[in-house]
VOVEXPA-436821 format. One record per residue: residue number from 1; residue in three letters; x, y negated, z negated of N, C-alpha, C, O in turn. Coordinates in nm, 2 decimals, always signed. Atoms other than C-alpha are relative to their C-alpha. Example, Ala and Ser with C-alpha at 12.3 -4.5 7.8 and 13.67 -1.06 7.14 Angstrom:
> n/res/n_x/n_y/n_z/ca_x/ca_y/ca_z/c_x/c_y/c_z/o_x/o_y/o_z
> 1/Ala/+0.09/+0.12/+0.00/+1.23/+0.45/-0.78/+0.09/-0.12/+0.00/+0.19/-0.12/-0.07 $
> 2/Ser/-0.09/+0.11/+0.00/+1.37/+0.11/-0.71/-0.08/-0.11/-0.08/-0.03/-0.22/-0.09 $
***
This chain:
> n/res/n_x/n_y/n_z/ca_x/ca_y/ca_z/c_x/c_y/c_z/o_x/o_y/o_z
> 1/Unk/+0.09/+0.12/+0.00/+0.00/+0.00/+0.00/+0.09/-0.12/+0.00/+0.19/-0.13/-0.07 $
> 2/Unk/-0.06/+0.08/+0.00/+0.11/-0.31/+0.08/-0.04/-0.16/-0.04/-0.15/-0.21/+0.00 $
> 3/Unk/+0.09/+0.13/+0.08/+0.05/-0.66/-0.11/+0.03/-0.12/+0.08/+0.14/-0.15/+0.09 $
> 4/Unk/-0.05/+0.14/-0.05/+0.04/-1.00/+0.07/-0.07/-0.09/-0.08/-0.19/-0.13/-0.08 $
> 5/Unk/+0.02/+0.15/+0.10/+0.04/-1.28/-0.17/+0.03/-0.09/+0.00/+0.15/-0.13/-0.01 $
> 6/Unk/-0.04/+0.15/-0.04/-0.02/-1.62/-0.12/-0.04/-0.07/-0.13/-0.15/-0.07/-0.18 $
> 7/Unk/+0.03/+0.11/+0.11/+0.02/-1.87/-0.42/-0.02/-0.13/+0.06/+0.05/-0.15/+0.16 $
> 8/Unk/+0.03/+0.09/-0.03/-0.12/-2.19/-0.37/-0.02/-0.11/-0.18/-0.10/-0.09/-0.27 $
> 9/Unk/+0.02/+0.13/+0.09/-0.09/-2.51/-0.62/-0.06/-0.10/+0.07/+0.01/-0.16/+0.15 $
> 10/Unk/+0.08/+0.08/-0.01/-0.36/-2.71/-0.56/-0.04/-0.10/-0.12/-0.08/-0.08/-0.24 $
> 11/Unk/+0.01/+0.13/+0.11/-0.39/-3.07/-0.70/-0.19/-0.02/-0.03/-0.29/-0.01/+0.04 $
> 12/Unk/+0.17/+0.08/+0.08/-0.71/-3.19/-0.94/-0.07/-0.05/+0.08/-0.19/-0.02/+0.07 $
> 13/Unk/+0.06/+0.11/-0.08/-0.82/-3.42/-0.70/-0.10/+0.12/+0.13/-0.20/+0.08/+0.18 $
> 14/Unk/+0.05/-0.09/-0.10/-0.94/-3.13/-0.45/-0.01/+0.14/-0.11/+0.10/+0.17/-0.08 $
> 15/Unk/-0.03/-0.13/+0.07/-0.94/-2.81/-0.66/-0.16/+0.05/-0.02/-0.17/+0.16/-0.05 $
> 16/Unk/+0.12/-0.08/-0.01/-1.33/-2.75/-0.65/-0.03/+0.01/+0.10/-0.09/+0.12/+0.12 $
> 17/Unk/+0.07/-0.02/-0.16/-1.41/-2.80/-0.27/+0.12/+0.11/+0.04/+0.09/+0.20/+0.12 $
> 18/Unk/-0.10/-0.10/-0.01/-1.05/-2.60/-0.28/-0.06/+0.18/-0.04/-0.06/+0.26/+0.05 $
> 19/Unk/+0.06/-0.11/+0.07/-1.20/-2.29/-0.46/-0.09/+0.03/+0.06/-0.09/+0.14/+0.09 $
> 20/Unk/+0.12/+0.00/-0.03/-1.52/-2.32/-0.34/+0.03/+0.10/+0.19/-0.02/+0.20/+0.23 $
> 21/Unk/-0.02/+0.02/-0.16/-1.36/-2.33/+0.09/+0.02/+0.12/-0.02/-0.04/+0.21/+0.04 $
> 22/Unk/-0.06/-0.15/+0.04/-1.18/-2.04/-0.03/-0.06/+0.08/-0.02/-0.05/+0.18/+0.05 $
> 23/Unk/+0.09/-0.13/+0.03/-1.42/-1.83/-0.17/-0.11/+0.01/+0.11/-0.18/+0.11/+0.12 $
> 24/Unk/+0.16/-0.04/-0.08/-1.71/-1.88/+0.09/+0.05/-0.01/+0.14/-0.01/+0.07/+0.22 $
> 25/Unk/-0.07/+0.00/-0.15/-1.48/-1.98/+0.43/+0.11/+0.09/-0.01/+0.10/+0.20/+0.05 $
> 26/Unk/-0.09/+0.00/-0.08/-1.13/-1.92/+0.44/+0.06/+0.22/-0.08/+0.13/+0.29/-0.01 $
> 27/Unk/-0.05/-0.12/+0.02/-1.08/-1.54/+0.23/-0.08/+0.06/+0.11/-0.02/+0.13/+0.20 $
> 28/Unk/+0.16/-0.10/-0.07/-1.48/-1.41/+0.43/+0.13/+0.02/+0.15/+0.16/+0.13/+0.20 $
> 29/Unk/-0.06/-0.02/-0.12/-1.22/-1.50/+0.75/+0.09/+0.09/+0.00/+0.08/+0.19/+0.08 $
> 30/Unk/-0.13/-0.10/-0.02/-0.87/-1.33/+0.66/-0.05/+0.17/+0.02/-0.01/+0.27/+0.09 $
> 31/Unk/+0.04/-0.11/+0.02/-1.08/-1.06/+0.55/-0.07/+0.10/+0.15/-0.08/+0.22/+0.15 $
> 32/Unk/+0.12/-0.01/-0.07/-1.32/-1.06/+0.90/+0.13/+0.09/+0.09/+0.11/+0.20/+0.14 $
> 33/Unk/-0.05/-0.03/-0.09/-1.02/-0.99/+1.08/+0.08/+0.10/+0.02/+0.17/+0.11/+0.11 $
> 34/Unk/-0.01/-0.13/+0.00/-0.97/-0.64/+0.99/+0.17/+0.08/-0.04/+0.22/+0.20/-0.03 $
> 35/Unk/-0.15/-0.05/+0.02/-0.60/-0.63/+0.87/-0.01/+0.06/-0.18/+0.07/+0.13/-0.24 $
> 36/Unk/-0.04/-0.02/+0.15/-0.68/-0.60/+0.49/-0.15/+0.09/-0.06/-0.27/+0.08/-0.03 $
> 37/Unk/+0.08/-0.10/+0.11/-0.84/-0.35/+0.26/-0.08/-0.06/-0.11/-0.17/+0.01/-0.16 $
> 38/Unk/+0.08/+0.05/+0.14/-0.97/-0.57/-0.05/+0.10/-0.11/-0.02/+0.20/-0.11/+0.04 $
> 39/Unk/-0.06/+0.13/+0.03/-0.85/-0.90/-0.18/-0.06/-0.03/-0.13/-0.17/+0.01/-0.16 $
> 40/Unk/+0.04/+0.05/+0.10/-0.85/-1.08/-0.51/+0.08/-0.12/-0.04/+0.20/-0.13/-0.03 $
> 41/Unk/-0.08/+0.15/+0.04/-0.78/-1.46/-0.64/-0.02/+0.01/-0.15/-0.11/+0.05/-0.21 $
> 42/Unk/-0.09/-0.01/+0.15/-0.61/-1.49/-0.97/+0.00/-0.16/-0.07/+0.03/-0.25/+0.01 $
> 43/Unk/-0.03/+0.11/+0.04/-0.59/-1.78/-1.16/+0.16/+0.00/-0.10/+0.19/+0.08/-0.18 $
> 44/Unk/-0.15/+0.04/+0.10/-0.24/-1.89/-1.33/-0.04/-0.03/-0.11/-0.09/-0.14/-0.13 $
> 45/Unk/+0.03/+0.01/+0.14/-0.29/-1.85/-1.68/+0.13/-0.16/-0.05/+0.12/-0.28/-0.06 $
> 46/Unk/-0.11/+0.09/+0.08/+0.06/-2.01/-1.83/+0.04/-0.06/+0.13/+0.05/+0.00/+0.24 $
> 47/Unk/-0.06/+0.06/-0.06/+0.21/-2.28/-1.70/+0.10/-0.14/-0.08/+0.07/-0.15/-0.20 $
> 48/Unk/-0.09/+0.10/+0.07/+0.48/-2.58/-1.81/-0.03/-0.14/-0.02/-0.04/-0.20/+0.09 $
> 49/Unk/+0.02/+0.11/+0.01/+0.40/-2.89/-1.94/-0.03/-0.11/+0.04/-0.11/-0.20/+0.01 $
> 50/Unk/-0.05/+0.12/-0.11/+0.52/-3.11/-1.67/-0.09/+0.08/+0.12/-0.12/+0.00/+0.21 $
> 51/Unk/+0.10/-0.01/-0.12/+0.30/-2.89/-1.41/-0.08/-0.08/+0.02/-0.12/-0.15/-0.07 $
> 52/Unk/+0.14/+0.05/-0.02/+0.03/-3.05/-1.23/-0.11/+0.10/+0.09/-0.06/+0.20/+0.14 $
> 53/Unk/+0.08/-0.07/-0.06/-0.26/-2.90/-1.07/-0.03/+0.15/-0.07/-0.01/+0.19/-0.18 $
> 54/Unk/+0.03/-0.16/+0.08/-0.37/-2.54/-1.09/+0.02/+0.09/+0.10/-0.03/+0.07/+0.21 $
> 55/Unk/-0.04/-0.14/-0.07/-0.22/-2.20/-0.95/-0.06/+0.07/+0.04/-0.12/+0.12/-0.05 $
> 56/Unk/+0.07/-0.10/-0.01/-0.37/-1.98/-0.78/+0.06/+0.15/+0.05/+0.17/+0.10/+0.06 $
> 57/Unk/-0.04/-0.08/-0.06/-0.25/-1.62/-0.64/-0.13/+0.04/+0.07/-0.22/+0.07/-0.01 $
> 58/Unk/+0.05/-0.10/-0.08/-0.44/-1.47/-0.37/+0.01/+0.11/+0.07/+0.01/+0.08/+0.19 $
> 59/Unk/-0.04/-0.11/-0.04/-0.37/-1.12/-0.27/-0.10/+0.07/+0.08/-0.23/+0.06/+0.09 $
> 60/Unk/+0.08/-0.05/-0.14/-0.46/-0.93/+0.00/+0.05/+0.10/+0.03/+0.17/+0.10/+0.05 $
> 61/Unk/-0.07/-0.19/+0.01/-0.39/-0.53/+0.01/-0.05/+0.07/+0.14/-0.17/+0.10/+0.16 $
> 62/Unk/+0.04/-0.07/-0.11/-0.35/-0.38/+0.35/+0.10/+0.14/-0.01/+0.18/+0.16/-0.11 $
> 63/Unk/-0.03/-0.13/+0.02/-0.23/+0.00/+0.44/+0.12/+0.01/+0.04/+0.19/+0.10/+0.00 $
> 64/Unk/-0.15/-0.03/-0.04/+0.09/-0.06/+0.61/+0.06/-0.16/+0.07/-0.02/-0.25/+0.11 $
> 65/Unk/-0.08/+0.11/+0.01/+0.37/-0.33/+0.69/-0.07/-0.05/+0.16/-0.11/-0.16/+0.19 $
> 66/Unk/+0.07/-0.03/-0.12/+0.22/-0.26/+1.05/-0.15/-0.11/+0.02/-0.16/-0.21/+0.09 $
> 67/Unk/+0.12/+0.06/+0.04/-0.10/-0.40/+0.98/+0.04/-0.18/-0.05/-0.01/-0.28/+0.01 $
> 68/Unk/-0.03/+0.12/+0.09/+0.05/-0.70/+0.74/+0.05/-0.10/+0.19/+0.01/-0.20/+0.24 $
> 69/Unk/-0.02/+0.14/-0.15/+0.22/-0.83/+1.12/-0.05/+0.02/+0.08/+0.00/-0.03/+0.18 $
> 70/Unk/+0.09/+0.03/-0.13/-0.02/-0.78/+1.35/-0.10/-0.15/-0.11/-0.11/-0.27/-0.07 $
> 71/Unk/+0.03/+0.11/+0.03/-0.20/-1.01/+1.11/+0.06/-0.15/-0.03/-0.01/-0.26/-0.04 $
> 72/Unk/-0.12/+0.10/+0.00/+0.08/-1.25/+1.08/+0.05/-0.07/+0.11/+0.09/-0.19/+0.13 $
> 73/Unk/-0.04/+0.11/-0.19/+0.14/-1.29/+1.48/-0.13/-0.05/+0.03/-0.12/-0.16/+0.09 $
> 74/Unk/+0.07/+0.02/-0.10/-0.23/-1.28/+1.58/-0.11/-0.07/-0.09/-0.20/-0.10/-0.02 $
> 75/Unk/+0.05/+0.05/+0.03/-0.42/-1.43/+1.32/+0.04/-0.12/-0.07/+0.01/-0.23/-0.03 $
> 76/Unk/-0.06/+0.08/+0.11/-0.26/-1.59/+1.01/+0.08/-0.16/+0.09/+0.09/-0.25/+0.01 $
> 77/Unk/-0.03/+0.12/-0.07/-0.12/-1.90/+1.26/-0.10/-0.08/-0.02/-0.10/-0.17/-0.11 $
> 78/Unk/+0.16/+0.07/-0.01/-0.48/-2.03/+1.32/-0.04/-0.05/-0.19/-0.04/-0.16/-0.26 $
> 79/Unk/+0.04/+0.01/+0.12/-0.61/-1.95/+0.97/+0.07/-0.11/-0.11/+0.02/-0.15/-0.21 $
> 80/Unk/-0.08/+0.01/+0.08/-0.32/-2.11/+0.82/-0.01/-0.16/+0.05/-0.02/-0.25/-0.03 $
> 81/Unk/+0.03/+0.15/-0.02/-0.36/-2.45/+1.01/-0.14/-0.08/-0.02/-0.17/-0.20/+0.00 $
> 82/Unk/+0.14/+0.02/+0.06/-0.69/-2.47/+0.91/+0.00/-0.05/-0.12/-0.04/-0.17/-0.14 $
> 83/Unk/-0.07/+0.06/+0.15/-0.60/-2.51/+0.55/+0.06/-0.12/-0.01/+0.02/-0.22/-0.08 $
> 84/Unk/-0.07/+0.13/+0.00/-0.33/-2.74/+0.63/-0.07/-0.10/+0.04/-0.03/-0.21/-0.01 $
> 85/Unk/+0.04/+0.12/-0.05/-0.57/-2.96/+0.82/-0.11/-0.01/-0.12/-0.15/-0.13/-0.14 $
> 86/Unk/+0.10/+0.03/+0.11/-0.81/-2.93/+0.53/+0.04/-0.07/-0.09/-0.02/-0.18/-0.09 $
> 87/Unk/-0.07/+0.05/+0.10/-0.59/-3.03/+0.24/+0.13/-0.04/+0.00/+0.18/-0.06/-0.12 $
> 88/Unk/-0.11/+0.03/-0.06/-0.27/-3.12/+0.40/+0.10/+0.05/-0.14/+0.11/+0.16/-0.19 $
> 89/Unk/-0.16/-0.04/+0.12/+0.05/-3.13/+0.10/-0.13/+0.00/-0.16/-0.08/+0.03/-0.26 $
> 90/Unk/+0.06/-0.02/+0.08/-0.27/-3.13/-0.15/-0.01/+0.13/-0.06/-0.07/+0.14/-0.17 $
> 91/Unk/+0.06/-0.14/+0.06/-0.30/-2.76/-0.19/+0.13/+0.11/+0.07/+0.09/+0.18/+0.16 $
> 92/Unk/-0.13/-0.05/-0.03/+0.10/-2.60/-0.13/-0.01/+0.12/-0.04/-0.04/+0.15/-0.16 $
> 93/Unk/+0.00/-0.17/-0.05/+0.12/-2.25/-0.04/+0.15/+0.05/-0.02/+0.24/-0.04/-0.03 $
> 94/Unk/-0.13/+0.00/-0.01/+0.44/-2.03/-0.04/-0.07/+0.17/-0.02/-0.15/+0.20/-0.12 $
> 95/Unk/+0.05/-0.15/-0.03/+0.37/-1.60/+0.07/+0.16/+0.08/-0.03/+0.27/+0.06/+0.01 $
> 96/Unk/-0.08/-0.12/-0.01/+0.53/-1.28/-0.04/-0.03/+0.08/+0.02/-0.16/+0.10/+0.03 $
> 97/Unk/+0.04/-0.17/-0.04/+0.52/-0.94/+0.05/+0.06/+0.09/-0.08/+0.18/+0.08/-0.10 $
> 98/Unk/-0.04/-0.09/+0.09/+0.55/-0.66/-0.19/-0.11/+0.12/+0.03/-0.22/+0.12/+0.08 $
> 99/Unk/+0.03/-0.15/-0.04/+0.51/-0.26/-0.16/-0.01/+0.05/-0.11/+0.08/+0.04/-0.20 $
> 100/Unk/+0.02/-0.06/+0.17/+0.34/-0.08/-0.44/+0.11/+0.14/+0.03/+0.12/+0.20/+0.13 $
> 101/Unk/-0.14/-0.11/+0.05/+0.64/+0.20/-0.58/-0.11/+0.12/-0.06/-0.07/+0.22/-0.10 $
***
């Protein structure tokens, strides 16, 4: 199984229409497009003093690495400027990939 996880810090100022886009537009999409098995968004419990905004993790569990880049060349481009044009440097992303052991 393979995990694709996107953290996103998203600023106060947007963080409910942020949540909201996400849960009813932009996961319904990643998901529409048949690369992933189940997904879940996480909230950042702890964080440092001096943070601002609120963390999120989004994960997205597909069956093989195979899968992860066909969605990475043929969708994830589009999806991903979509966002950007939504909330531009308001809501900062940064993706890993990890393989359950």
């Amino acid at each position: 199984m393979i995990l694709y996880n996107v953290t996103v810090n998203v600023e106060d100022s947007i963080h409910k229409d942020w949540l909201n886009w996400m849960k009813e537009t932009h996961i319904p999409d990643v998901m529409k497009t048949g690369m992933f098995k189940e997904n879940k968004i996480l909230k950042l419990l702890s964080k440092l003093p001096e943070e601002q905004g609120t963390t999120y993790a989004i994960q997205y569990f597909c069956n093989s690495l195979e899968d992860l880049e066909n969605y990475q060349q043929n969708f994830a481009p589009k999806l991903q400027e979509d966002h950007v044009k939504r909330y531009g440097n308001k809501a900062i992303a940064f993706r890993t990939i990890l393989e359950e052991v």
